[in-house]
N, C-alpha and C positions, 0 to 999 in steps of 0.2 A: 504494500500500500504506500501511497505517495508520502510524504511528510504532512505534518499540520502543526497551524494552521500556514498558509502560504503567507509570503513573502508583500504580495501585495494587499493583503487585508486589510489594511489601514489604509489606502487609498479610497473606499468605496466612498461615492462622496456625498455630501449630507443631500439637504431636500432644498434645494436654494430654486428650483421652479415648481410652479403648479404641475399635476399629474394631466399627462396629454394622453389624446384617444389613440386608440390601436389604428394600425394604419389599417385603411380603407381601398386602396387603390384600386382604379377600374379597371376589369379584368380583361386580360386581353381572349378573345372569341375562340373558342376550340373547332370551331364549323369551319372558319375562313380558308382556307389551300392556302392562301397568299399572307396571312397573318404577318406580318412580323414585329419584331421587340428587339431589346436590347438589356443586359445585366452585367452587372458589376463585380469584380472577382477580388477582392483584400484576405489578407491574411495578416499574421504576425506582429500584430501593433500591441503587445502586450506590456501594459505599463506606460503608454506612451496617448493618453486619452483621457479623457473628463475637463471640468472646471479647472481653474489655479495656472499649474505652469505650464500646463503641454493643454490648455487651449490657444494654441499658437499658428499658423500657417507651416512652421518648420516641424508639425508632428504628424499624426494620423489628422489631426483636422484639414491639415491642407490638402490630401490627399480627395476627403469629404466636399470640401471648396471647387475642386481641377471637375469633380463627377458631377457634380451638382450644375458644375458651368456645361456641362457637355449637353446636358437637358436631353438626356434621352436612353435614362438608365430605369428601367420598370421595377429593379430591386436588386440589391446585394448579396453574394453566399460573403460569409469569411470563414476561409476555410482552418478554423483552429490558432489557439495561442491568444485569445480574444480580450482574454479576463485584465482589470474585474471587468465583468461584466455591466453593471452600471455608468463607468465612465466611459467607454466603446459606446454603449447606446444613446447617453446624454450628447456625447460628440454628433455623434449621425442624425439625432431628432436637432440640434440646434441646427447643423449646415445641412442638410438632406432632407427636413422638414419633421414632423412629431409622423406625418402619414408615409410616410417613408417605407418599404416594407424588405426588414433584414433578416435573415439566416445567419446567426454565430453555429461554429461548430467546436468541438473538443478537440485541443490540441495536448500537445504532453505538458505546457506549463498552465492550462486549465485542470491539471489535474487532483488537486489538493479539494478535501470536500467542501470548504469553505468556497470555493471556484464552483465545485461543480452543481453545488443545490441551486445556484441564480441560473445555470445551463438545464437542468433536468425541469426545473418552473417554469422555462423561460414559454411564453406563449406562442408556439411556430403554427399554428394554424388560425389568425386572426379571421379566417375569411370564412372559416366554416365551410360551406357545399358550394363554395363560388372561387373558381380559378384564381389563380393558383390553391390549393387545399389541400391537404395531404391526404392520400389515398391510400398508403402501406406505413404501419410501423414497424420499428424493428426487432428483432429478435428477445425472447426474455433476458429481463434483465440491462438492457439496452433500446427499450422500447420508447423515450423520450430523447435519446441523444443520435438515435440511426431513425431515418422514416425515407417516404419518397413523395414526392407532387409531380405533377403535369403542367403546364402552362404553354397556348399555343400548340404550336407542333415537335413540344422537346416534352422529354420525359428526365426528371433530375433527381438522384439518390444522393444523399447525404449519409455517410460512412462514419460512426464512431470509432475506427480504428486502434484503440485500446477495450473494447469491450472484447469478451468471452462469456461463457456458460453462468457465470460467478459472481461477474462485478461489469462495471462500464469504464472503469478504472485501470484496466492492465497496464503495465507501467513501458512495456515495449509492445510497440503499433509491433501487428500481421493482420490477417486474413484468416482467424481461424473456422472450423470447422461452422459454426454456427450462421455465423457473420458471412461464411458461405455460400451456404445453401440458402438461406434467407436472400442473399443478394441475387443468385440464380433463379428462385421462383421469381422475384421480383422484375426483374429484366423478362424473363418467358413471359410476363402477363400483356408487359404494354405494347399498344400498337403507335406509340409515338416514334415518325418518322428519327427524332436527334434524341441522344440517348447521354448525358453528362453525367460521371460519375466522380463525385468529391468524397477526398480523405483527406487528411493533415500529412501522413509520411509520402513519401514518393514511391513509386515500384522501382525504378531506375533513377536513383542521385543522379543530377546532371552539373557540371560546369556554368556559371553566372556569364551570361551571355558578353557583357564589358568586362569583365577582370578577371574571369575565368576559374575564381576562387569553386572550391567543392564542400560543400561540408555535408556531412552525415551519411559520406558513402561506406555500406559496409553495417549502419545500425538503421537504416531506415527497414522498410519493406524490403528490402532485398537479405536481410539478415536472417530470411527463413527463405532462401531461394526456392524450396518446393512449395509451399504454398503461396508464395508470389508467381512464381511462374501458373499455377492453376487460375489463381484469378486472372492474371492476364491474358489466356486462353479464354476465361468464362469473358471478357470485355470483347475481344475480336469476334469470338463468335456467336456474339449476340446482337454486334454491330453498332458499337459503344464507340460516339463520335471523339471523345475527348474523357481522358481517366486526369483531375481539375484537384493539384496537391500544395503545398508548401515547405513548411516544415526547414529548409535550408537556407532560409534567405535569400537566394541566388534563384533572377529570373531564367526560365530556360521552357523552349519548346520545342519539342520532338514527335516523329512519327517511330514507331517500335512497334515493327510487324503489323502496321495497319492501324493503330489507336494508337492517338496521339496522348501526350501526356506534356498540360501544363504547369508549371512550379509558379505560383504569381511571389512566389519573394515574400516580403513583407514588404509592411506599412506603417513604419514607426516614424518614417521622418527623414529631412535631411542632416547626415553627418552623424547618426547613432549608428550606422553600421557599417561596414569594409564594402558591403552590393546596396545600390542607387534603390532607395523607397520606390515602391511600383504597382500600382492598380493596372486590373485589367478590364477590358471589357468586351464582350461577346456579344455578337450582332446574329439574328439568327434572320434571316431575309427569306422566306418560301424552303427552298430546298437548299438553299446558300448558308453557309457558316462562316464567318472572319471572326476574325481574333485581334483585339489591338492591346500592347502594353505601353503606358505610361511611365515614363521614371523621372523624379525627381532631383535637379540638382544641386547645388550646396546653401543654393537660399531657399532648396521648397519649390520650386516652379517645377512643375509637370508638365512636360512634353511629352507628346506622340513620339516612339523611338523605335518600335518595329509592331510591325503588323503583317496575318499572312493569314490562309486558307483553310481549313480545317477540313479533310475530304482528299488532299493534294498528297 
């Protein structure tokens, strides 16, 4: 079990706004062929968000700032590392608006239970029966922190990658047996043409696209090669457009035997880390998928800095 209580628990920060409505957003139409949207990819801003000193442009708020100016973001995953949890969401209801509609997911430094009760409460179905909503939860035991939705013509699983049989807590991400087969019936059911699959570790650590730094290669998902390599059979042949991770800091996109895998980096800001602060955001146009990432440089400004195809 992780330690307790974690390291940021004294950051949660007090009540200095009124309590704002759950976001609302109009849903985009599942009838349409021609639908499309667009969503927003963060990770790893942990510690680096709320009220006080990192409400600033040079942390995760600026990141919030660059998306909010793009005016064409329908909702956010983050994909793990999120906590606390109240200061992440204060940030995105101030610059992203209160109706804003986010997905945090568990990462390894969400994992102390102090982090993880505001994650397992957190309200991921604000819509009820109206698109996006969740349509599968996840496996016992991990049935608040793994689930899936629909939206449009994409179908999107959300992966707690430290859960097993036991706890939702494991303290080194795989793909065990559970987390499995749940993921496999789940995929066999939908008939949504894009198919996004998010976790916190990576299957394949990659190299940070400008500096080329690596980290976590060797303890991520690959640190159980056999059961990484099965799910990443169960992603290709189920026709899994994009397997959507973090975890190393370091931006990197790849195609590996047919499904892609994006690393969106983190989002903590400029100058807190050795790879460039980086949001991404995914355009899903009829049967067309692009990919664009942002990276921030030593003041906070986020530019467009590579963009590509997903299909290619």
């Amino acid at each position: 079990m992780a330690p307790t209580p974690s390291p940021y628990a004294s950051r949660t920060p007090t009540a200095t706004t009124s309590p704002t409505p759950e976001p609302t957003l109009t849903p985009i139409p599942t009838t349409i062929p021609g639908a499309s949207f667009s969503f927003a990819v963060s990770s790893d801003m942990t510690g680096h968000a709320g009220p006080g000193e990192f409400d600033t442009p040079r942390y995760f708020r600026g990141a919030c700032e660059a998306i909010a100016a793009l005016d064409n973001s329908h909702f956010m995953i983050s994909v793990g590392d999120v906590s606390p949890l109240a200061d992440t969401k204060w940030t995105i209801e101030q610059y992203l608006g209160p109706d804003y509609l986010w997905y945090p997911m568990v990462g390894n430094h969400d994992l102390w239970p102090d982090l993880m009760e505001p994650l397992r409460n957190y309200n991921y179905d604000p819509n009820g029966n109206t698109p996006p909503n969740i349509i599968n939860s996840g496996p016992p035991d991990c049935e608040e922190t793994t689930f899936s939705f629909d939206y449009g013509r994409a179908h999107f699983v959300i992966l707690n990658v430290y859960c097993d049989t036991e706890s939702d807590t494991r303290t080194d991400g795989a793909i065990v047996d559970a987390l499995y087969y749940w993921l496999e019936a789940d995929l066999d059911a939908t008939d949504r043409e894009h198919i996004f699959v998010f976790g916190h570790e990576p299957a394949f650590p990659q190299r940070d696209v400008d500096n080329y730094i690596l980290r976590h290669d060797g303890d991520s998902l690959d640190q159980y090669p056999i059961t990484r390599d099965r799910f990443w059979s169960l992603l290709g042949d189920m026709g899994v457009t994009a397997y959507i991770t973090s975890h190393t800091h370091a931006f990197s996109a790849v195609n590996i035997d047919g499904v892609w895998q994006l690393d969106s980096g983190h989002a903590m800001g400029a100058r807190t880390q050795a790879m460039l602060s980086t949001f991404m955001m995914i355009h899903i146009d009829g049967s067309a998928v692009t990919y664009e990432a942002y990276r921030a440089d030593n003041d906070g400004v986020y530019t467009l800095r590579y963009s590509g195809v997903l299909g290619e």
